[in-house]
N, C-alpha and C positions, 0 to 999 in steps of 0.2 A: 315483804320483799327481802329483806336484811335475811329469816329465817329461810326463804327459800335458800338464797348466795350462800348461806353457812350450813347448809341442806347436803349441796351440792357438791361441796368440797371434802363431805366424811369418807366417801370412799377413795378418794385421792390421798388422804391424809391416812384414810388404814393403810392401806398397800405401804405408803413410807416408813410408817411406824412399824410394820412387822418386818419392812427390811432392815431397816435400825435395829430392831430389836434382834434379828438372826445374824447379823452382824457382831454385834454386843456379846451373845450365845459363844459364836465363834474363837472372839477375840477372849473369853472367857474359859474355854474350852483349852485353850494355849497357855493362859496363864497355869493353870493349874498343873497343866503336864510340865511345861518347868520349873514349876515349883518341884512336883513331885521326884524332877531327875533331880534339881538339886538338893535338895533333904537327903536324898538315898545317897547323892553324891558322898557328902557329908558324913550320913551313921557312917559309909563304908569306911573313909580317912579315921573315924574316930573309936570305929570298931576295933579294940585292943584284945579278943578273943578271934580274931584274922590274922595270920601272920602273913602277909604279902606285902 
């Protein structure tokens, strides 16, 4: 009985976990692009063969 109820509930529990996890993707997909503006932000301020 127990194994059917914990049966029952795996595809309820996939569908959460892959939205978690495209969520996670997302929010990880963002971190990166700001990282990446700010690094470039940076070389640029620290780039001394730029005269601007």
């Amino acid at each position: 009985k127990v194994l059917e109820d914990v049966t029952g509930f795996a595809p309820r529990y996939m569908e959460e976990m892959e939205s978690v996890f495209d969520q996670s993707q997302e929010e990880e997909r963002k971190r990166i692009s700001f990282l990446k503006q700010a690094f470039l932000a940076i070389h640029r301020h620290l780039d001394i063969t730029n005269n601007e």
